[in-house]
C-alpha positions as CSV (number, residue, x, y, z in Angstrom):
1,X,-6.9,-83.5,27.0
2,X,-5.0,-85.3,29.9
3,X,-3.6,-88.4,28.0
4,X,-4.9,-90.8,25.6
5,X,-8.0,-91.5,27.3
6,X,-9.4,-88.8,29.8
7,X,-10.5,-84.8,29.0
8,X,-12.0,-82.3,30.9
9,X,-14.3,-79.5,29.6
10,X,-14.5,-75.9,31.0
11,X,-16.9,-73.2,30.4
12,X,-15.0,-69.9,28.7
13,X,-16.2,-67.0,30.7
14,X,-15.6,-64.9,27.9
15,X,-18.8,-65.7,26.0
16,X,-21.1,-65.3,29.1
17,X,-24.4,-63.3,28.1
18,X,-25.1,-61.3,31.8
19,X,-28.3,-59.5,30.0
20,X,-29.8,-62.5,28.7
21,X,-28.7,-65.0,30.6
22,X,-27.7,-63.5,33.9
23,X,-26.9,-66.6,35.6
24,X,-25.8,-69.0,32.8
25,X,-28.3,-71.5,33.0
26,X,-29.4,-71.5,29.3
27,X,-25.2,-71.5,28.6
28,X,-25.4,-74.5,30.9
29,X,-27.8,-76.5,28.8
30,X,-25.8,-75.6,25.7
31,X,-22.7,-77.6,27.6
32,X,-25.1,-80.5,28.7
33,X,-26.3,-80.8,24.8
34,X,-22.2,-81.0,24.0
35,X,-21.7,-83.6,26.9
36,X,-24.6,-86.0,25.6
37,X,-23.4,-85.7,22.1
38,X,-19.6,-86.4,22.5
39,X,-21.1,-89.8,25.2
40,X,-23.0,-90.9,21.8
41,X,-20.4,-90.3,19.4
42,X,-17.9,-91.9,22.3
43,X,-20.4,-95.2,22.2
44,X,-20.7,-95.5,18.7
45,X,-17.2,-95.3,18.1
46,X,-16.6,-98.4,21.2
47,X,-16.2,-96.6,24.2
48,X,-17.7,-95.7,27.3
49,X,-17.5,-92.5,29.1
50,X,-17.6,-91.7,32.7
51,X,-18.6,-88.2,33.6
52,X,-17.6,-86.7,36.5
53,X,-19.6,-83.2,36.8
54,X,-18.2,-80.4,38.4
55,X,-15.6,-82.2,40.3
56,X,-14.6,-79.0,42.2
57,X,-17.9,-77.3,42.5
58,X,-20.3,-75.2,41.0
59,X,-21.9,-72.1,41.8
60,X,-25.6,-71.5,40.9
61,X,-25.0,-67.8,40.9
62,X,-23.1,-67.9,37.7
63,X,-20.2,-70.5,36.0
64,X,-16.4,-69.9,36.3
65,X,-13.3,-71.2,35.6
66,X,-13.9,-74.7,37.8
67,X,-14.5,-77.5,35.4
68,X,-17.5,-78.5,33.9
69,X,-17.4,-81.9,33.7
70,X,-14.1,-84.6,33.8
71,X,-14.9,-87.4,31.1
72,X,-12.9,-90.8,31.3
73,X,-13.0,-93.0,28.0
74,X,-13.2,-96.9,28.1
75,X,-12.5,-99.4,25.6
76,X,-15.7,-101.2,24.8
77,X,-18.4,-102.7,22.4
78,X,-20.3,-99.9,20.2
79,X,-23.4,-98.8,21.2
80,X,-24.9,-97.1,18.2
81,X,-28.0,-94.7,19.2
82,X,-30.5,-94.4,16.6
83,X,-30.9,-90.6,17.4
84,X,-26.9,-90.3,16.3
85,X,-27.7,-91.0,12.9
86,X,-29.2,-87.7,12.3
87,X,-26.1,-85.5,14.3
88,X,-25.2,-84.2,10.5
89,X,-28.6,-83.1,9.5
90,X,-29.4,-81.3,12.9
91,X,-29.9,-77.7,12.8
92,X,-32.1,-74.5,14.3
93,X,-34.2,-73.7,11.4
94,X,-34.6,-69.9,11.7
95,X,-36.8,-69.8,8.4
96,X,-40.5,-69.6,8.2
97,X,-42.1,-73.0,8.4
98,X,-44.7,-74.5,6.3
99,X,-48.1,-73.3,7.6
100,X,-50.4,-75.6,5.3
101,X,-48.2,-78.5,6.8
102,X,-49.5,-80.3,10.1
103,X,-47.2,-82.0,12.3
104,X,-48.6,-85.5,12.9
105,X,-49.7,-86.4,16.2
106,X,-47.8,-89.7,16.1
107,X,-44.4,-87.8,14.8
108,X,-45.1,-85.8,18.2
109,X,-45.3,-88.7,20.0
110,X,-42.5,-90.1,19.0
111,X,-40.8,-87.4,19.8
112,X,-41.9,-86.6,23.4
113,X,-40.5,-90.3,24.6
114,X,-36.9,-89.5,23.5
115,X,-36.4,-87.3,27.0
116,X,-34.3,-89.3,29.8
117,X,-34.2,-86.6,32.8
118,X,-36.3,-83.3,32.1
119,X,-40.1,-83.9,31.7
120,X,-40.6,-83.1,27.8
121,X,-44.0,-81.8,26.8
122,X,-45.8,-80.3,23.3
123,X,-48.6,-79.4,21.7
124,X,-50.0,-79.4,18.2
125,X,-53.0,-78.1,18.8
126,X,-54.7,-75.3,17.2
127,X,-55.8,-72.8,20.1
128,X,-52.2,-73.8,21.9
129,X,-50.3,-73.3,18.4
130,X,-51.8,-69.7,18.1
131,X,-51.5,-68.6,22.4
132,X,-47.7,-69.6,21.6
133,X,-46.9,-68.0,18.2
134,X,-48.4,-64.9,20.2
135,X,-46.2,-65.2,23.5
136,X,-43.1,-66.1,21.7
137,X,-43.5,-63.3,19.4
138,X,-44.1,-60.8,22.0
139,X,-40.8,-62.7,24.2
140,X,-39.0,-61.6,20.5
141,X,-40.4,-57.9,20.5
142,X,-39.5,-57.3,24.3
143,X,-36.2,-58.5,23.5
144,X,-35.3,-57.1,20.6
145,X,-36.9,-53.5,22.0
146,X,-35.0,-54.1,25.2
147,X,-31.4,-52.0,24.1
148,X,-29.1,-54.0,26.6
149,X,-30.6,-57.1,25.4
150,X,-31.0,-56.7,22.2
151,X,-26.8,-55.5,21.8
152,X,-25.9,-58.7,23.0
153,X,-27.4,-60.2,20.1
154,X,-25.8,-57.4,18.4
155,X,-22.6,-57.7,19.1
156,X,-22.7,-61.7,17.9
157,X,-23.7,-60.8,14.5
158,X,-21.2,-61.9,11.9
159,X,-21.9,-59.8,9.4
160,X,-20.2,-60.5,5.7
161,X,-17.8,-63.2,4.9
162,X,-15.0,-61.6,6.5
163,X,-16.4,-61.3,10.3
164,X,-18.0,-64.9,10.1
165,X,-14.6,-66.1,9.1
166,X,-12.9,-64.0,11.9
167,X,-15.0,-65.5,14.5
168,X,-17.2,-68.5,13.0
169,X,-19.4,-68.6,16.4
170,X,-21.7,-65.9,16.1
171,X,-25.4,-65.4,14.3
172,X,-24.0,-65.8,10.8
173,X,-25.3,-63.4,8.2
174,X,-23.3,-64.1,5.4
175,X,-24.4,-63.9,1.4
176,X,-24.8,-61.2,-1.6
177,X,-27.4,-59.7,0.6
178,X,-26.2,-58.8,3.5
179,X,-23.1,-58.4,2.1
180,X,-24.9,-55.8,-0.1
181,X,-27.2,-54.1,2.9
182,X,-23.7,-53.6,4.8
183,X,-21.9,-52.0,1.9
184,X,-25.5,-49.3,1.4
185,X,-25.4,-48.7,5.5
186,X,-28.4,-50.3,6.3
187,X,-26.8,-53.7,7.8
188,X,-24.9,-52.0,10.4
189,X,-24.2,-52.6,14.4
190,X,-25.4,-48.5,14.5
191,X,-28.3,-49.1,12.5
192,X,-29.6,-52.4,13.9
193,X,-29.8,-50.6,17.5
194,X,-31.6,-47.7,16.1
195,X,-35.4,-48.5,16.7
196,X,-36.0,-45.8,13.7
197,X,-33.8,-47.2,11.4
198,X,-34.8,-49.8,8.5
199,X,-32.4,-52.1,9.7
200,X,-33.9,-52.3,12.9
201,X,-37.5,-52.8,11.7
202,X,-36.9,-55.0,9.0
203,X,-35.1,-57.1,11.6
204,X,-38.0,-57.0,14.0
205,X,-40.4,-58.1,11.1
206,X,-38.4,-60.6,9.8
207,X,-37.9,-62.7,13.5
208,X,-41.9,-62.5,14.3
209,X,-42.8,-63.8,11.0
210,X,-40.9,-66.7,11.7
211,X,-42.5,-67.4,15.2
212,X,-46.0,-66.6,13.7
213,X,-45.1,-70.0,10.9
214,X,-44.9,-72.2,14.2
215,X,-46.9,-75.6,13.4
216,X,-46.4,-77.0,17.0
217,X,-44.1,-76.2,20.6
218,X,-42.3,-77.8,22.4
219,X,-41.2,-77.3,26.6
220,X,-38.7,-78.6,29.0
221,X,-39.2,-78.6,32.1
222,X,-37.4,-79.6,35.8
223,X,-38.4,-80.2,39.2
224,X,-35.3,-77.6,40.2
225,X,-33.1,-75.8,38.9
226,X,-29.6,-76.2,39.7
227,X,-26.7,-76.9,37.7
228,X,-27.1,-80.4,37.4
229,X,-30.0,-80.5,36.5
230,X,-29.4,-77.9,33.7
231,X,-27.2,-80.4,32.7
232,X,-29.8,-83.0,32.6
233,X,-31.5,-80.8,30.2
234,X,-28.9,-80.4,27.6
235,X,-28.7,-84.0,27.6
236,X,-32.8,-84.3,27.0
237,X,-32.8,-80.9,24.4
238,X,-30.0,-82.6,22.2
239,X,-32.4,-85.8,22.1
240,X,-35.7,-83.8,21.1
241,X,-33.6,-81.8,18.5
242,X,-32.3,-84.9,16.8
243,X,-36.0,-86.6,17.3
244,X,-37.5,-83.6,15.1
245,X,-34.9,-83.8,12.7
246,X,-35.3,-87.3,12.2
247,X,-38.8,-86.8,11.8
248,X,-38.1,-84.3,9.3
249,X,-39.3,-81.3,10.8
250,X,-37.8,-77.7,11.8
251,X,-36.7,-77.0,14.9
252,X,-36.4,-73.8,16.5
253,X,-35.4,-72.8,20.4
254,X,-37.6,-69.6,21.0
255,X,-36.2,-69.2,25.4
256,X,-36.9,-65.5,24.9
257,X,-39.8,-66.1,27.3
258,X,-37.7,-67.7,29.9
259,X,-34.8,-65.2,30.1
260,X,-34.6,-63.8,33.8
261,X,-34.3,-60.1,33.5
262,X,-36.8,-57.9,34.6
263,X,-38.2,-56.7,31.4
264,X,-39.0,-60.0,30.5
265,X,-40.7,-60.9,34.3
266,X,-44.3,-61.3,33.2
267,X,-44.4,-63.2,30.5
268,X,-41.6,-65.5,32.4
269,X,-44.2,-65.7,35.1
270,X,-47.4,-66.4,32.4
271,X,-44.9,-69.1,30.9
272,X,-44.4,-70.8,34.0
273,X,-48.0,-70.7,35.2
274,X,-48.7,-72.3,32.3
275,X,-46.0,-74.9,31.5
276,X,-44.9,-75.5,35.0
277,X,-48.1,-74.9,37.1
278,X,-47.1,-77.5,39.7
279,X,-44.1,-75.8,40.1
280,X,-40.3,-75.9,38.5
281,X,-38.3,-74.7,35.9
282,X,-39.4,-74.2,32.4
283,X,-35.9,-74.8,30.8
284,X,-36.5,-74.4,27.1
285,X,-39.8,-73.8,24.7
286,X,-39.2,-74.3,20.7
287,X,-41.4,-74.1,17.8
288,X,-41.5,-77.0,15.0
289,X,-42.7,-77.2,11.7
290,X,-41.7,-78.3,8.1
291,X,-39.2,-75.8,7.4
292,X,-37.0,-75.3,3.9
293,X,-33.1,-76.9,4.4
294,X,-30.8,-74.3,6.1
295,X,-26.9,-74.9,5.5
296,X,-24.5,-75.9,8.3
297,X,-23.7,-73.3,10.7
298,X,-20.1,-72.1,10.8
299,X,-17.7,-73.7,13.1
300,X,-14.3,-73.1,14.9
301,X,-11.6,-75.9,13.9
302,X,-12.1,-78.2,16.8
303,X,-8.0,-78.0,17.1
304,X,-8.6,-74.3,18.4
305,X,-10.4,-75.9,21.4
306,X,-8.5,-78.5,22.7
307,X,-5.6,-78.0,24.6
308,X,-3.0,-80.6,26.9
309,X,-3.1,-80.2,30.3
């Protein structure tokens, strides 16, 4: 915070994901969906915000200690966006979805006109629904099978009440059951890296059921790619999440597919051809259905991220 009425938001290096993300663009989007939701909450509450991004640079090669953004807040009248509304009830719905469900075409519609910046596209089709299930599963699998990729998930794992409570900002996998499958040895960091253990193929099977439940997909994409723009797409991703969720329906980011490491280089490639065929960047591809409700992820105190300066 600098004073009553100005903040600036940096990027902390420290959770940077160099396998998966080797140049931070999908971390970028995550910063452009914060900066979109704190200008609506900032409206509603009757006040403008003027964002200044990177005001000392950026590098498209990775993201460092510069500043993101530099926000300025001004008095004003409340502007109430009828996407905030649903902020509380937003979530990534990592169950399996509801496969005798279809998504109506004029829920899709709705959705695909929330997008300001990033071209926003989706299908609901039955040949489409079934090519994507298979890609995204096969993006999952390559992943996962992938050791230096897949120990970057590893390593986020919270597993059991204590570890999520250590460090609430992880893939939570708290509950009598996984406490349970740590206790017996088979929920372990060692065990989830061993292709040959059960841990490691139950995992496996458990993630490409999910993507095989997908009722519809949706795509992002950008004329470029720079850091901007990334931003841009944050902005837009927030939007489409909220539009699904107040529509109803489970919403899943599946960006395995569009991950630049070169295990992952063909199906990037089949992705693009196919989303992007004119050219541009695919920025994010997600799966929706009607899913079952999924409790709030946990969350750092939001006192343990601001500081004076």
């Amino acid at each position: 915070m600098e004073g009553d009425d100005e903040l600036t938001l940096f990027f902390d290096t420290e959770k940077q994901l160099p396998h998966t993300d080797p140049f931070d663009r999908q971390l970028t989007i995550g910063l452009g969906c914060f900066l979109e939701l704190m200008r609506m909450a900032g409206n509603a509450a009757g006040y403008s915000i003027d964002i200044a991004l990177f005001p000392e640079g950026e590098d498209e090669a990775g993201l460092d200690s510069r500043p993101i953004a530099r926000a300025k807040f001004t008095q004003s009248s409340p502007i109430i966006d009828p996407l905030f509304e649903h902020v509380m009830a937003r979530r990534s719905n990592k169950e399996p979805f509801d496969t005798s469900r279809a998504v109506p075409p004029d829920a899709l519609t709705r959705i695909l006109a929330v997008g300001e910046h990033a071209q926003i596209g989706g299908s609901i089709d039955q040949d489409e629904i079934a090519y994507w299930r298979e890609l995204t599963t096969e993006a999952l699998r390559i992943e996962i099978e992938t050791p230096h990729t897949y120990k970057e998930s590893i390593d986020l794992m919270r597993i059991g009440k204590a570890e999520v409570n250590a460090n609430p900002d992880g893939i939570d996998f708290s509950g009598a059951l996984f406490e349970t499958l740590a206790l017996a040895g088979v929920m372990t960091r060692e065990a989830l890296l061993d292709p040959d253990s059960l841990g490691f193929r139950e995992g496996l099977k458990i993630v490409t059921e999910n993507t095989r439940t997908a009722m519809g997909h949706l795509w992002m994409v950008t004329s470029g790619n720079s850091r901007r723009e990334q931003i841009a797409a944050g902005a837009d991703w927030l939007r489409v999440n909220l539009a699904c969720t107040a529509e109803g329906l489970g919403f899943q980011p599946l960006s395995q597919a569009l991950q630049e490491y070169p295990e992952m280089a063909e199906l990037y490639a089949t992705t693009h051809g196919n989303l992007a065929p004119d050219g541009g960047t695919v920025q994010m591809l997600a799966r929706i259905g009607y899913g079952p409700d999924v409790p709030v992820s946990p969350r750092w105190p939001i006192d343990t991220k601001i500081g004076s300066v």
